[in-house]
C-alpha positions as CSV (number, residue, x, y, z in Angstrom):
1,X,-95.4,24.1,13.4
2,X,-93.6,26.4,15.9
3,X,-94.6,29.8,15.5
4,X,-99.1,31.2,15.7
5,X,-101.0,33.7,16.0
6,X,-105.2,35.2,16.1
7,X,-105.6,38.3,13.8
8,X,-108.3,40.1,12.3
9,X,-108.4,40.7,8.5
10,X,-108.5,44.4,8.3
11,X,-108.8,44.6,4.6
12,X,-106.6,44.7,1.5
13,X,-104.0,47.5,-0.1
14,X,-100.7,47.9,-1.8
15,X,-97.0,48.1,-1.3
16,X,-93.8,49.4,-3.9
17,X,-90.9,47.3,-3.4
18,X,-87.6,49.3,-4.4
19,X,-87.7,48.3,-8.1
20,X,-91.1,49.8,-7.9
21,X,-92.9,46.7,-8.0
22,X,-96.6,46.8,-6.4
23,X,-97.3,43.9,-4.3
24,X,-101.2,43.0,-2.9
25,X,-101.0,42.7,0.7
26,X,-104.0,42.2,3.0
27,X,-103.6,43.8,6.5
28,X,-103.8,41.9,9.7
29,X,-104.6,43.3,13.0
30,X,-102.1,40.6,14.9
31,X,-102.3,39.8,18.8
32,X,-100.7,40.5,20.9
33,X,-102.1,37.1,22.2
34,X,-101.5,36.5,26.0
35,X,-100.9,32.7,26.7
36,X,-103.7,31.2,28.6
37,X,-102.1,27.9,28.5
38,X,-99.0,25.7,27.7
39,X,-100.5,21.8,27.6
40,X,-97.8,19.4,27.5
41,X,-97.4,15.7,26.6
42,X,-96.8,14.6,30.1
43,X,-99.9,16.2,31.4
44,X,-102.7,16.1,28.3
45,X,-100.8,13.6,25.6
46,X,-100.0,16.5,23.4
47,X,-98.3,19.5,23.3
48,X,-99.9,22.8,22.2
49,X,-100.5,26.7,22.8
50,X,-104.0,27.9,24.1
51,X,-104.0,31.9,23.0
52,X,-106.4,34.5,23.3
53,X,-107.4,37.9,21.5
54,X,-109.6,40.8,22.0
55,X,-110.7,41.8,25.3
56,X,-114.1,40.4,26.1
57,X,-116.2,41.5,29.3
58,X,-116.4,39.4,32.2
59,X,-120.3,39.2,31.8
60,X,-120.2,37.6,28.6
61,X,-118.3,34.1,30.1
62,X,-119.5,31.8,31.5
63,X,-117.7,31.0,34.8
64,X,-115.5,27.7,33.7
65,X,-114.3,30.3,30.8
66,X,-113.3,33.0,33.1
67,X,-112.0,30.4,35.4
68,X,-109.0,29.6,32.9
69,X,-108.0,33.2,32.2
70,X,-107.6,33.6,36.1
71,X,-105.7,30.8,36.8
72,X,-103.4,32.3,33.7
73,X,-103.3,35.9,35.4
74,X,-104.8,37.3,32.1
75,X,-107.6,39.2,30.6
76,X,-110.7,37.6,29.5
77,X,-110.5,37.6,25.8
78,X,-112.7,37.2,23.0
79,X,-111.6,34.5,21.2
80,X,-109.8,31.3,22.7
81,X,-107.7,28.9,19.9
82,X,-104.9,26.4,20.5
83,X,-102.3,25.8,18.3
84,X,-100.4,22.3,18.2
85,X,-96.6,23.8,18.5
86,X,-93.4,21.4,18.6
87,X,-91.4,23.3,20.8
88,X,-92.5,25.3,23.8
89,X,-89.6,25.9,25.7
90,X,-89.7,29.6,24.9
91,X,-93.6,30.3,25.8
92,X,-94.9,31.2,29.6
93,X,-98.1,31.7,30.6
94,X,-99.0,34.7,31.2
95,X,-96.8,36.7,28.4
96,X,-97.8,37.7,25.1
97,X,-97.2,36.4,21.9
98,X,-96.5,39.8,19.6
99,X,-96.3,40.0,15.9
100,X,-92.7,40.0,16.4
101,X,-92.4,36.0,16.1
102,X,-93.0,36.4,12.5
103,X,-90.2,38.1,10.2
104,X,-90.2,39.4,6.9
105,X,-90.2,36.8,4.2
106,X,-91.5,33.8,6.1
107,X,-94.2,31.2,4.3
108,X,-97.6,31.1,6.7
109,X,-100.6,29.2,6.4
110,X,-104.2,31.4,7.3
111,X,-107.1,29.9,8.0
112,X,-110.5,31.9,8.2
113,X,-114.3,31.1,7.5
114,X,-114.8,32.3,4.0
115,X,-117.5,35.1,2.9
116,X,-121.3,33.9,3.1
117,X,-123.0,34.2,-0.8
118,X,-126.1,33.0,0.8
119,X,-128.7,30.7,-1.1
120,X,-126.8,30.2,-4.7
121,X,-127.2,28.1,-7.6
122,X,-125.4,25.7,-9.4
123,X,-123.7,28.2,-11.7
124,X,-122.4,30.9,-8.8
125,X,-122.1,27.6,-6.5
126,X,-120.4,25.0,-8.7
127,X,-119.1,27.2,-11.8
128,X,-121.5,24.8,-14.0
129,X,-122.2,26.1,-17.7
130,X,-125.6,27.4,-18.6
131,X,-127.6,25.7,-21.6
132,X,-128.0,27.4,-25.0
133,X,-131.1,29.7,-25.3
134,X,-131.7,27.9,-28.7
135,X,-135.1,26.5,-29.3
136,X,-135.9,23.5,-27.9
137,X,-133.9,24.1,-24.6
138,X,-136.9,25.5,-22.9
139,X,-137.0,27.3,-19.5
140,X,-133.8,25.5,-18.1
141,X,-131.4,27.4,-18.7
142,X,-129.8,27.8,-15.2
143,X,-131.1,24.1,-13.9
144,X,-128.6,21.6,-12.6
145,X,-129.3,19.8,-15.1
146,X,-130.3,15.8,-14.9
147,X,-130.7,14.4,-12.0
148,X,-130.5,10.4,-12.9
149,X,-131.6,7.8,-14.7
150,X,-135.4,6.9,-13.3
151,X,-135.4,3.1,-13.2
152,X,-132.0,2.7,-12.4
153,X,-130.8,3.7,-9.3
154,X,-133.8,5.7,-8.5
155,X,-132.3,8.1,-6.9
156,X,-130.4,11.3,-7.1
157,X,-126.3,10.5,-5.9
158,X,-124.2,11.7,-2.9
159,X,-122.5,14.6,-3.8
160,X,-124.0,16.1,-7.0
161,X,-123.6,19.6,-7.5
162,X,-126.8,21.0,-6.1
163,X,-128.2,24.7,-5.2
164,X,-127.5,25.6,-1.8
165,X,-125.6,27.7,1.1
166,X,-122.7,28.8,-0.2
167,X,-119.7,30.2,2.0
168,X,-119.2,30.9,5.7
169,X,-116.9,27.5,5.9
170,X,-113.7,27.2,7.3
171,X,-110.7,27.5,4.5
172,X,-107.0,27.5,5.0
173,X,-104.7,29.2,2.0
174,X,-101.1,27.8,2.3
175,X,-97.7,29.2,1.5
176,X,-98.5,32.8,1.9
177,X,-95.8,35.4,2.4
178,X,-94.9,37.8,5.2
179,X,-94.1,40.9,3.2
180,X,-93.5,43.2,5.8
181,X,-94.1,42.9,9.7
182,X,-95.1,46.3,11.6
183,X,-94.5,46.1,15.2
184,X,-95.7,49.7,16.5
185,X,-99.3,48.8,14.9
186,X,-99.3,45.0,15.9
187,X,-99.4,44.8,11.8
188,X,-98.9,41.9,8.9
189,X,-99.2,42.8,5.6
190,X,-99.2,39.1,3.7
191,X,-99.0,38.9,0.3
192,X,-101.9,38.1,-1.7
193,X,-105.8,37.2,-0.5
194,X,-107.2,35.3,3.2
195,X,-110.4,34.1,3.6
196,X,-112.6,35.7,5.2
197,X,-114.6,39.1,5.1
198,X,-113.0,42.2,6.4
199,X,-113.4,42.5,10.3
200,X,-113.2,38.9,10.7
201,X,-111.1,36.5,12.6
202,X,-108.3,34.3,11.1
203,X,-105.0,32.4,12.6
204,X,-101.5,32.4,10.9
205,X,-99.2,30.1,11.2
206,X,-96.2,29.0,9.6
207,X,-96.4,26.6,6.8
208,X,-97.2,23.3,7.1
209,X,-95.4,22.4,3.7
Protein backbone atom coordinates (compact mmCIF):
# COMPACT_ATOMS: atom_id res chain seq x y z
CA UNK A 1 0.00 0.00 0.00
CA UNK A 2 1.49 3.42 -0.94
CA UNK A 3 -1.00 5.77 -1.68
CA UNK A 4 -4.48 6.77 1.32
CA UNK A 5 -6.77 8.91 2.06
CA UNK A 6 -10.17 9.95 4.75
CA UNK A 7 -13.34 11.02 2.71
CA UNK A 8 -16.85 11.36 3.31
CA UNK A 9 -19.38 9.47 1.20
CA UNK A 10 -21.43 12.21 -0.21
CA UNK A 11 -23.86 10.08 -1.96
CA UNK A 12 -24.31 8.35 -5.37
CA UNK A 13 -24.94 9.61 -9.20
CA UNK A 14 -24.06 9.02 -12.85
CA UNK A 15 -21.57 9.63 -15.47
CA UNK A 16 -21.69 9.14 -19.76
CA UNK A 17 -18.41 7.98 -20.95
CA UNK A 18 -17.89 9.03 -24.72
CA UNK A 19 -19.68 5.89 -26.19
CA UNK A 20 -22.47 7.08 -24.03
CA UNK A 21 -22.09 4.51 -21.54
CA UNK A 22 -23.65 5.46 -17.91
CA UNK A 23 -21.42 4.44 -15.25
CA UNK A 24 -22.60 4.46 -11.14
CA UNK A 25 -20.20 6.48 -9.34
CA UNK A 26 -20.49 7.39 -5.61
CA UNK A 27 -19.05 10.79 -4.71
CA UNK A 28 -16.40 11.31 -2.19
CA UNK A 29 -15.61 14.43 -0.36
CA UNK A 30 -11.54 13.60 -0.23
CA UNK A 31 -8.96 15.41 2.18
CA UNK A 32 -7.10 17.30 1.85
CA UNK A 33 -5.55 15.33 4.80
CA UNK A 34 -2.66 17.23 6.58
CA UNK A 35 0.05 14.74 7.86
CA UNK A 36 0.07 14.63 11.60
CA UNK A 37 2.70 12.10 11.60
CA UNK A 38 5.37 9.97 9.63
CA UNK A 39 6.23 6.82 12.11
CA UNK A 40 9.10 4.98 10.92
CA UNK A 41 10.63 1.47 11.56
CA UNK A 42 13.63 2.87 13.30
CA UNK A 43 11.60 4.74 15.81
CA UNK A 44 8.03 2.68 16.27
CA UNK A 45 8.92 -0.84 14.38
CA UNK A 46 6.73 0.05 11.53
CA UNK A 47 6.27 2.44 9.05
CA UNK A 48 2.95 4.23 8.53
CA UNK A 49 0.99 7.71 7.82
CA UNK A 50 -1.07 9.32 10.69
CA UNK A 51 -3.75 11.72 8.60
CA UNK A 52 -6.34 13.92 9.65
CA UNK A 53 -9.71 15.37 8.19
CA UNK A 54 -12.32 17.89 9.07
CA UNK A 55 -11.54 20.66 11.31
CA UNK A 56 -12.56 19.94 14.88
CA UNK A 57 -12.60 22.69 17.73
CA UNK A 58 -10.02 22.87 20.17
CA UNK A 59 -12.60 22.26 23.00
CA UNK A 60 -13.67 19.05 21.80
CA UNK A 61 -9.80 17.28 22.43
CA UNK A 62 -8.56 16.34 25.03
CA UNK A 63 -5.14 17.79 25.61
CA UNK A 64 -2.74 14.68 24.64
CA UNK A 65 -4.91 14.90 21.24
CA UNK A 66 -4.28 18.47 20.62
CA UNK A 67 -0.82 17.95 21.80
CA UNK A 68 0.06 15.84 18.52
CA UNK A 69 -1.54 18.33 16.02
CA UNK A 70 0.80 21.05 17.53
CA UNK A 71 3.81 19.35 17.53
CA UNK A 72 2.79 18.71 13.64
CA UNK A 73 1.97 22.55 13.07
CA UNK A 74 -1.54 21.52 11.93
CA UNK A 75 -5.17 21.99 12.63
CA UNK A 76 -7.06 19.98 15.02
CA UNK A 77 -9.04 17.68 12.98
CA UNK A 78 -11.95 15.49 13.35
CA UNK A 79 -10.90 12.29 12.52
CA UNK A 80 -7.31 10.82 13.13
CA UNK A 81 -6.38 7.33 10.99
CA UNK A 82 -3.05 5.84 10.12
CA UNK A 83 -2.33 4.14 7.19
CA UNK A 84 0.55 1.37 7.06
CA UNK A 85 2.39 2.86 3.61
CA UNK A 86 5.68 1.17 2.18
CA UNK A 87 7.33 4.12 1.13
CA UNK A 88 7.38 7.52 2.72
CA UNK A 89 10.06 9.27 1.21
CA UNK A 90 7.75 11.63 -0.44
CA UNK A 91 5.43 12.66 2.71
CA UNK A 92 6.34 15.61 5.35
CA UNK A 93 4.61 16.51 8.18
CA UNK A 94 2.85 19.19 8.03
CA UNK A 95 1.76 19.10 4.15
CA UNK A 96 -1.38 17.79 2.85
CA UNK A 97 -2.27 14.84 1.14
CA UNK A 98 -4.77 16.08 -1.85
CA UNK A 99 -6.98 13.91 -3.98
CA UNK A 100 -4.36 14.38 -6.53
CA UNK A 101 -2.39 11.08 -5.35
CA UNK A 102 -5.04 9.16 -6.91
CA UNK A 103 -5.42 9.22 -10.94
CA UNK A 104 -8.04 8.10 -13.13
CA UNK A 105 -8.31 4.39 -13.54
CA UNK A 106 -6.55 3.18 -10.43
CA UNK A 107 -8.07 -0.04 -8.30
CA UNK A 108 -8.79 1.23 -4.52
CA UNK A 109 -9.95 -0.54 -1.57
CA UNK A 110 -12.84 1.57 0.85
CA UNK A 111 -13.50 0.74 3.93
CA UNK A 112 -16.51 2.27 5.91
CA UNK A 113 -19.02 1.05 8.76
CA UNK A 114 -21.97 -0.10 6.91
CA UNK A 115 -25.77 1.23 7.33
CA UNK A 116 -27.44 0.32 10.81
CA UNK A 117 -30.96 -1.95 9.99
CA UNK A 118 -31.42 -1.96 13.61
CA UNK A 119 -33.10 -5.12 15.52
CA UNK A 120 -33.78 -7.66 12.35
CA UNK A 121 -34.65 -11.13 11.91
CA UNK A 122 -33.37 -14.09 10.54
CA UNK A 123 -34.83 -13.40 7.04
CA UNK A 124 -33.66 -9.51 6.61
CA UNK A 125 -30.53 -10.65 8.78
CA UNK A 126 -29.44 -13.98 7.28
CA UNK A 127 -31.53 -14.15 3.88
CA UNK A 128 -33.09 -17.47 5.43
CA UNK A 129 -36.36 -18.71 3.60
CA UNK A 130 -39.78 -18.42 5.22
CA UNK A 131 -41.90 -21.67 5.85
CA UNK A 132 -45.03 -22.42 3.77
CA UNK A 133 -48.33 -20.98 5.09
CA UNK A 134 -49.79 -24.47 4.46
CA UNK A 135 -51.60 -26.12 7.32
CA UNK A 136 -49.88 -27.63 9.75
CA UNK A 137 -46.91 -25.05 9.76
CA UNK A 138 -48.53 -23.02 12.38
CA UNK A 139 -47.48 -19.50 13.52
CA UNK A 140 -43.75 -19.94 12.49
CA UNK A 141 -43.49 -18.71 9.61
CA UNK A 142 -40.63 -16.15 10.12
CA UNK A 143 -38.86 -18.27 13.10
CA UNK A 144 -35.21 -19.34 12.82
CA UNK A 145 -36.27 -22.35 12.75
CA UNK A 146 -34.75 -25.40 15.14
CA UNK A 147 -32.63 -24.71 17.48
CA UNK A 148 -31.09 -28.36 18.29
CA UNK A 149 -31.57 -31.59 19.19
CA UNK A 150 -32.75 -31.54 23.24
CA UNK A 151 -30.81 -34.47 24.69
CA UNK A 152 -27.91 -34.18 22.65
CA UNK A 153 -25.87 -31.46 22.97
CA UNK A 154 -28.28 -29.45 24.90
CA UNK A 155 -27.61 -26.57 23.74
CA UNK A 156 -28.07 -24.04 20.96
CA UNK A 157 -24.30 -23.80 18.74
CA UNK A 158 -21.83 -20.94 18.24
CA UNK A 159 -22.72 -19.15 15.32
CA UNK A 160 -26.26 -20.04 14.30
CA UNK A 161 -28.04 -17.56 12.40
CA UNK A 162 -29.98 -15.77 15.05
CA UNK A 163 -32.18 -12.37 15.19
CA UNK A 164 -30.18 -9.51 16.14
CA UNK A 165 -28.31 -6.01 15.41
CA UNK A 166 -27.80 -5.82 12.05
CA UNK A 167 -25.25 -3.24 10.33
CA UNK A 168 -23.12 -0.40 11.69
CA UNK A 169 -19.83 -2.83 11.27
CA UNK A 170 -16.77 -2.05 9.66
CA UNK A 171 -16.65 -3.46 5.80
CA UNK A 172 -14.01 -3.02 3.18
CA UNK A 173 -15.13 -3.45 -0.73
CA UNK A 174 -11.99 -4.18 -2.79
CA UNK A 175 -10.97 -3.52 -6.41
CA UNK A 176 -13.00 -0.43 -6.85
CA UNK A 177 -12.26 1.97 -9.67
CA UNK A 178 -11.22 5.61 -9.84
CA UNK A 179 -13.43 6.84 -12.65
CA UNK A 180 -12.64 10.31 -12.56
CA UNK A 181 -10.60 12.50 -9.98
CA UNK A 182 -11.82 16.24 -9.56
CA UNK A 183 -9.30 18.36 -8.02
CA UNK A 184 -11.05 21.95 -7.75
CA UNK A 185 -13.83 20.08 -5.52
CA UNK A 186 -11.34 17.77 -3.53
CA UNK A 187 -13.73 15.03 -5.58
CA UNK A 188 -13.65 10.95 -6.38
CA UNK A 189 -16.28 9.67 -8.19
CA UNK A 190 -15.54 5.57 -7.76
CA UNK A 191 -17.30 3.30 -9.66
CA UNK A 192 -19.89 1.32 -8.11
CA UNK A 193 -21.26 1.25 -4.24
CA UNK A 194 -19.04 1.97 -0.51
CA UNK A 195 -20.31 1.20 2.66
CA UNK A 196 -21.51 3.33 4.56
CA UNK A 197 -24.61 5.91 4.79
CA UNK A 198 -24.31 9.15 3.01
CA UNK A 199 -22.49 11.82 5.29
CA UNK A 200 -20.30 9.20 6.68
CA UNK A 201 -16.62 8.67 6.94
CA UNK A 202 -14.65 6.07 4.79
CA UNK A 203 -10.69 5.62 3.84
CA UNK A 204 -9.48 4.74 0.27
CA UNK A 205 -6.67 3.17 -0.56
CA UNK A 206 -5.13 1.47 -3.24
CA UNK A 207 -5.75 -2.14 -3.61
CA UNK A 208 -4.38 -4.56 -1.64
CA UNK A 209 -4.84 -7.39 -4.42
Amino acid sequence: MNKAIIGRKAGMTQIFTAEGKVIPVTVIEAGPCPIVQIKTVEKDGYSALKLGFGEAKEKTLTKPELGQYKKAGVKPCKVLKEFRLAELASYEVGKEVKVDVFSAGDKVDVHGTSKGHGFSGVIKRWNQHRLKETHGVGPVHREPGSMGSISDPSRVFKHKNLPGHYGVEATTVQNLEIVKVDTERNCLLIKGSVPGANGSIVTINDTVK
